[in-house]
N, C-alpha and C positions, 0 to 999 in steps of 0.2 A: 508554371504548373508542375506539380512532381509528379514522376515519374515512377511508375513502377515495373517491377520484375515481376513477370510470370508466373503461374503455376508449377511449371516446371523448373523455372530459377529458384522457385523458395526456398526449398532446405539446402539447394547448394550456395546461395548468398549467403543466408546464416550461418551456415558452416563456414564461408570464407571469413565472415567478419570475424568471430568468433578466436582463431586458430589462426589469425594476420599479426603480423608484428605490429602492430599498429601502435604510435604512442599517443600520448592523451597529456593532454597539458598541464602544469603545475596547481592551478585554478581548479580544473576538473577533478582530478585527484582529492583537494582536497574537499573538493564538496562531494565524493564519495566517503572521505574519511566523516565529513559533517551528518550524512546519514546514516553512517556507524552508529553514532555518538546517540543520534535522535534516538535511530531502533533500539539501541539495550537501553534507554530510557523509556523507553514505552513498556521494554519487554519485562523491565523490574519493576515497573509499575502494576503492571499486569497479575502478579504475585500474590496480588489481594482479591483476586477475582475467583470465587469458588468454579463458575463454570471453565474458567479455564483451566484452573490447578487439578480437575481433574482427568483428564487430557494428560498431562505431564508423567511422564516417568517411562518405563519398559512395560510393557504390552505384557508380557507374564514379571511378577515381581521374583523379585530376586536374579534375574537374566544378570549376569557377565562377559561385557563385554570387551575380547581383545584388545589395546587401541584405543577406549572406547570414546567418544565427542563429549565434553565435560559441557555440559549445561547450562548457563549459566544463571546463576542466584539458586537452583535449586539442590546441587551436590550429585546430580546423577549425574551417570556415562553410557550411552548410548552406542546403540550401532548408528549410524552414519543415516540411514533415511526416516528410523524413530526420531534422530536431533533434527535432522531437518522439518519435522513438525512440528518438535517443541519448540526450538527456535521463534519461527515463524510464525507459531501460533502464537507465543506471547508478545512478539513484535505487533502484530494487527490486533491482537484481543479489543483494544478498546479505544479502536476507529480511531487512534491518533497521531499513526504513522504519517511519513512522507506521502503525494501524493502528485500528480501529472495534468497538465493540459485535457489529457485524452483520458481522465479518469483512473480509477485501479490504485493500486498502491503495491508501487516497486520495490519496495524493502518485503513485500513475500517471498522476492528469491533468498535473503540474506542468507535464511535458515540453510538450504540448499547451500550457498556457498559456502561457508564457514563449516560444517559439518562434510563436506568434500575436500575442504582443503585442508581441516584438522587430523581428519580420519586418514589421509595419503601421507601427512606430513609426519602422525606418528609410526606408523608402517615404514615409510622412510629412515626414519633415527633408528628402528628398531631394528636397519638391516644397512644400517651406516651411512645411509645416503643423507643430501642435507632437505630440509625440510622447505616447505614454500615461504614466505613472504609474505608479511601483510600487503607489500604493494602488488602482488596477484592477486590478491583478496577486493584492494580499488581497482583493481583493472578490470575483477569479471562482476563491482558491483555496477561499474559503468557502462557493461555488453551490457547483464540484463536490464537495466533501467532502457536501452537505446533502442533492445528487442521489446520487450512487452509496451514501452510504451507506441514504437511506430508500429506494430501490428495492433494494437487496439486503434488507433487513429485511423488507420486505413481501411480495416474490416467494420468495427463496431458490433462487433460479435453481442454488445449486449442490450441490443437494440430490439424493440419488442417485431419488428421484422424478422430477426434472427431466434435470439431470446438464447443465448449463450450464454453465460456468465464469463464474466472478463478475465478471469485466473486460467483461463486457457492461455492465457497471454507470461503469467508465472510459470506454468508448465512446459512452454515451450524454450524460453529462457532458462528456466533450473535446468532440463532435461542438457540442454548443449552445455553450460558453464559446471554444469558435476560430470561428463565427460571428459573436458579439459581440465579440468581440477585434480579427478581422481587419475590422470594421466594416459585416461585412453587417446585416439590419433581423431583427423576430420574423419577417416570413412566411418569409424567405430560410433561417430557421434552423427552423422547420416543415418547408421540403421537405427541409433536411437532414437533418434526425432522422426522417422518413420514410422516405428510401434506407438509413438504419442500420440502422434494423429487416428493410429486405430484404437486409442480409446476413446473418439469422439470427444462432444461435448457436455460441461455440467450443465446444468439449468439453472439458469436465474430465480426460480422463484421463491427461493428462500431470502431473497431481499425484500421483498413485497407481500405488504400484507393483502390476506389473513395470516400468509408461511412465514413471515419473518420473524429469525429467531436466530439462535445461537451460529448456528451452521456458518452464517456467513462472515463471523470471525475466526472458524478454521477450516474455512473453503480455499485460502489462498496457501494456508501449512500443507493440504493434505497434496494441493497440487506441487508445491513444491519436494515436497517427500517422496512424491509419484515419480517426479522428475532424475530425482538420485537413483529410483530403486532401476527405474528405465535405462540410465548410466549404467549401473553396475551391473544390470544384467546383461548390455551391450559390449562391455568390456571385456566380458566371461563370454562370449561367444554368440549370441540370443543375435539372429540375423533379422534384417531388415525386411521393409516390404515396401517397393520403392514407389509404386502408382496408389498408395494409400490416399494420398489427395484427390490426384486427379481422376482414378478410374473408374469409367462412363456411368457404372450401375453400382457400385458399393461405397465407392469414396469420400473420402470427407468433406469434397466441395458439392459433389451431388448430393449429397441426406442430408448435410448439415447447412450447407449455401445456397440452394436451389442450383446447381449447377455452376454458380456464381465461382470467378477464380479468387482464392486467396491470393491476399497482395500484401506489398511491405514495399517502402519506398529502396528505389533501388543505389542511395545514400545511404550510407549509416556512419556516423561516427558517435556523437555526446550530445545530443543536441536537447533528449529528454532530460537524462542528468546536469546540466547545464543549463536549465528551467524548471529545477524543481518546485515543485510547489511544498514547503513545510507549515505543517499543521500548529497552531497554536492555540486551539479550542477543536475540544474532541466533538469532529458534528463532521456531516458530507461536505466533500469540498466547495461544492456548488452554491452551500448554505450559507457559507462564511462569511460574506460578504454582508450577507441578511443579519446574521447574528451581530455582527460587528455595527449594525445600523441600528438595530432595536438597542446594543448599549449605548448607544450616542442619547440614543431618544430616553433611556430612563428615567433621565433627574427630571422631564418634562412631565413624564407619565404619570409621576412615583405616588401625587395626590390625587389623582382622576381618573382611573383605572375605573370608576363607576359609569363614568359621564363618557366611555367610549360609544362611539355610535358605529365605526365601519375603522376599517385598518388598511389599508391598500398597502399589499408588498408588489413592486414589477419586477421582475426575473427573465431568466431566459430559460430556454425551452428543456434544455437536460437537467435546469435546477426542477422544471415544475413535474418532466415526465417523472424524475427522480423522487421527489420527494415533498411532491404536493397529497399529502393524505387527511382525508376527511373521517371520523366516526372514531370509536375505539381504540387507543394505544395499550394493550393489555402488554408487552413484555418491554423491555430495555430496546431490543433489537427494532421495533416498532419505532418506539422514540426517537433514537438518534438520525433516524435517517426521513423523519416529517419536520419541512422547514413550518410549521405553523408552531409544533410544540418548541423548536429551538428558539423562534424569535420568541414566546410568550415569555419563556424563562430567561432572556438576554433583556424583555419589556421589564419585567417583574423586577428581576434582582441585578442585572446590570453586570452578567456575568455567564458560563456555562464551564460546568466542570464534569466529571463522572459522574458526581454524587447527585447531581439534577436530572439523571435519568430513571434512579432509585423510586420504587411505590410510595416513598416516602413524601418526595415532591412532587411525584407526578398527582398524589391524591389530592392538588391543590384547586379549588375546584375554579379558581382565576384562570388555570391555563385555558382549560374548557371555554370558559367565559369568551377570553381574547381570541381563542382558536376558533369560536363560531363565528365572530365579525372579522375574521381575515377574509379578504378577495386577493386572490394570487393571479396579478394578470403578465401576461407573456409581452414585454418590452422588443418589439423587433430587432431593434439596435443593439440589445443588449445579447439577442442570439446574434444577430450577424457578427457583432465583435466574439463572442464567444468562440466558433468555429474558426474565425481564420486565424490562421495558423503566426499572420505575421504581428495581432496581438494577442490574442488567446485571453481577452480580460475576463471577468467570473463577476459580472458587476450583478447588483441586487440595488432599491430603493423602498422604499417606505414612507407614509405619510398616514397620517392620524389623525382622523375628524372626531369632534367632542359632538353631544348631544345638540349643545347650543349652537355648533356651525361653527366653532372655532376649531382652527387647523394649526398641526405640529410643523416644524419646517420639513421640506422634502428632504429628506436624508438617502443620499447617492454614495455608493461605494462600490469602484469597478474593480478593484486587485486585493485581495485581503492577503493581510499582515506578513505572512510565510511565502508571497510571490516575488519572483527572483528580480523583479522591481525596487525591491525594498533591499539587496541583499546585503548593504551596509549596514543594518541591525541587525542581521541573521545571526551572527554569533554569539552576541550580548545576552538572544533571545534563547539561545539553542540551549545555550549554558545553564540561564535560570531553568527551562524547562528540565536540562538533566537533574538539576539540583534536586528541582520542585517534586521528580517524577521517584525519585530516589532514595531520599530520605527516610520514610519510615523503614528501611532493609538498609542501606549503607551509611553509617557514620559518617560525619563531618571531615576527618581526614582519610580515609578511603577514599570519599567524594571526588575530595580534591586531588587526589594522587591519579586517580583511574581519569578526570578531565583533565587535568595537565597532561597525562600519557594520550588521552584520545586528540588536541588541540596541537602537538606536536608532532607534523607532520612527517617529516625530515627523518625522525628517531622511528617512529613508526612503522613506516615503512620498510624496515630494514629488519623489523622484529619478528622475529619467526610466527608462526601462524601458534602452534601449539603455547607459547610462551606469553603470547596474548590471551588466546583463551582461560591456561590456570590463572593467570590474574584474574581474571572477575571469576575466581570462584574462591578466593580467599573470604568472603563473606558470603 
């Protein structure tokens, strides 16, 4: 059974892991360098996204900035907790980041890291010192993936008992990895994860319709930005407030817990990063599986789409609280996160990309069609394996009754494609998706120069944090 640490152990565990000489194995490493690679494939994908692009740039135009965090794909330079938004916003824009056992998506800290370690590194050259390293850059993408995911696992902050949203879990992660980044000590990073906790929690409801909409592609930027700005105002002297958790009548575990103790297993080493889950079809993680069963089923469906009578998807319980939605999909934000509309379009066309969440396709009035004869029933087995931790499977099935009583094969899918199950194809797959995600903004030899530099671990590592970043802004 695991173990945890107390209320009062919280922010001092996380400070020790944090600020520990702790090493992290060659494997690890590089499957933090493989989520590098993912994130600025999503985030230059992201490019084409109006709702996102404008989000992007300095908060008054024309600001310069010292130092400033060069952007990447867009040519700006930032202060340090403006990049940590943009970053992170264009990594999550479009739900096709990395993603965990316990939900969330851990590459929202990137933005925070890489913007705290660009921003000290150029201050550093600027005053002769040497600059950080991309391998501090995998070491603190391996704290936060270790932090946000075993505090979402242990708390479930976003469970309609609570009704948090889970970027509490990116905030609390950015807030400590941009203090060790931008080079403040453990206490400096103590009072800063003190003042996080007095900003309470966000609320979920902007994942859930009627509220769901854009917000909750840069709910995970704004926490991570929040998280730098709480660093550097820590650093500069902003004191702590050490019973923020725990105390009896104002604290974050009384208003926000029910009194309940925040926990976190009292392990930590890789063990999120070293089960990640990658995305290879932009949809909830939960869904994947689903989606991945209705393409099986296509080539069966492809003439009889009339002659359906009932659709049985089985799931487990966080795919159905998540993303079982009945009536109306009026925005993108809607769609992506209702497994009825993913499966219709995985039934229909035998695929799911961006562009099927567009008015374009959703006005197809098939999806509708298939979306009324779905029944989404909760598979026991399929929760019970979900939850435990010693498989964590995401399984989904599906079967298809025609008018006439004639049935599709049951189609069963426990681990979709990106599960670290699989992770002998992950780079085959990682690669095509950089390609794929890339393309219209990076020529064919850039491509390949920026993946051969990201797939080379060894070199990597050893390359200065600033010297990484001007690269990807050569286009």
């Amino acid at each position: 059974m695991t173990k945890y640490a107390t209320s009062e152990q919280f922010i001092v565990q996380l400070v020790d892991y944090v600020f520990s000489k702790k090493q992290f194995s060659p494997s690890t490493l590089k499957l933090a360098s493989y989520c590098l690679m993912d994130s600025i494939a999503c985030a230059i994908a992201s490019l084409d996204e109006i709702d996102c692009a404008r989000h992007m740039g300095p908060l008054v135009a024309g600001t310069v900035v010292p130092n400033g965090v060069p952007v990447f794909g867009t040519g700006a330079h930032l202060d340090p907790v403006k990049a940590a938004f943009d970053i992170s916003a264009m990594i999550r824009w479009m739900d096709f980041s990395d993603t965990t056992f316990a939900g969330g998506h851990p590459s929202d800290s990137i933005g925070a890291i890489l913007a705290s370690a660009d921003y000290r590194s150029r201050n550093n050259l600027s005053s002769g010192q040497p600059p950080l390293l991309m391998e501090d850059v995998f070491i603190a993408i391996t704290q936060a993936y270790e932090i946000q995911g075993m505090v979402s696992v242990a708390n479930k902050f976003d469970h309609p008992d609570i009704g948090i949203d889970h970027v509490i879990g990116v905030k609390i992660a950015s807030t400590l990895l941009a203090v060790k980044l931008l080079g403040g000590t453990a206490e400096i990073a103590k009072a800063a994860l003190s003042n996080m906790f007095m900003d309470g929690g966000t609320l979920n409801a902007y994942r859930h319709v009627p509220n769901a909409g854009p917000r909750k592609s840069w709910a995970g930027a704004e926490a991570a930005s929040r998280g730098v700005w709480l660093a550097m105002a820590a650093i500069k002297g902003e004191p702590g407030y050490f019973s923020s958790l725990g105390e009896p009548v104002w604290g974050f575990e009384k208003v926000f817990l029910g009194g309940n103790p925040i926990k976190i297993p009292e392990s930590l080493d890789s063990f999120v990063l070293d089960n990640i889950i990658f995305k290879f079809y932009p949809c909830q993680r939960n869904v994947t599986t689903a989606l991945e069963c209705a393409i099986q089923l296509h080539p069966w469906l492809l003439d009889r789409i009339d002659s359906v009578r009932k659709i049985n998807i089985f799931s487990q319980d966080e795919a159905i609280r998540r993303t079982d939605k009945l009536g109306p999909l009026l925005t993108r934000a809607a769609r992506d996160h209702c497994m009825q509309y993913i499966v219709s379009i995985g039934l229909l066309h035998g695929r799911l990309t961006q562009d099927d969440y567009l008015d374009e396709i959703a006005n197809d009035p098939r999806i509708d069609f298939l979306r009324d004869r779905m029944a989404v029933v909760e598979s026991p087995i399929y929760t019970k394996n979900h939850h435990d931790l010693s498989i964590r499977s995401c399984a989904n099935a599906i079967q298809i009754e025609l008018l006439d009583g004639t049935l599709s094969d049951l189609v069963e899918i426990e681990f979709p494609s990106g599960d670290p199950s699989k992770r002998d194809k992950v780079e085959a797959a990682l690669l095509e998706k950089f390609h794929t995600s890339t393309q219209a903004h990076w020529d064919q030899t850039f491509r390949d120069a920026t993946s051969m530099m990201l797939l080379d671990l060894k070199a990597l590592q050893k390359t200065s944090v600033p010297d990484f970043m001007d690269s990807l802004q050569a286009h």
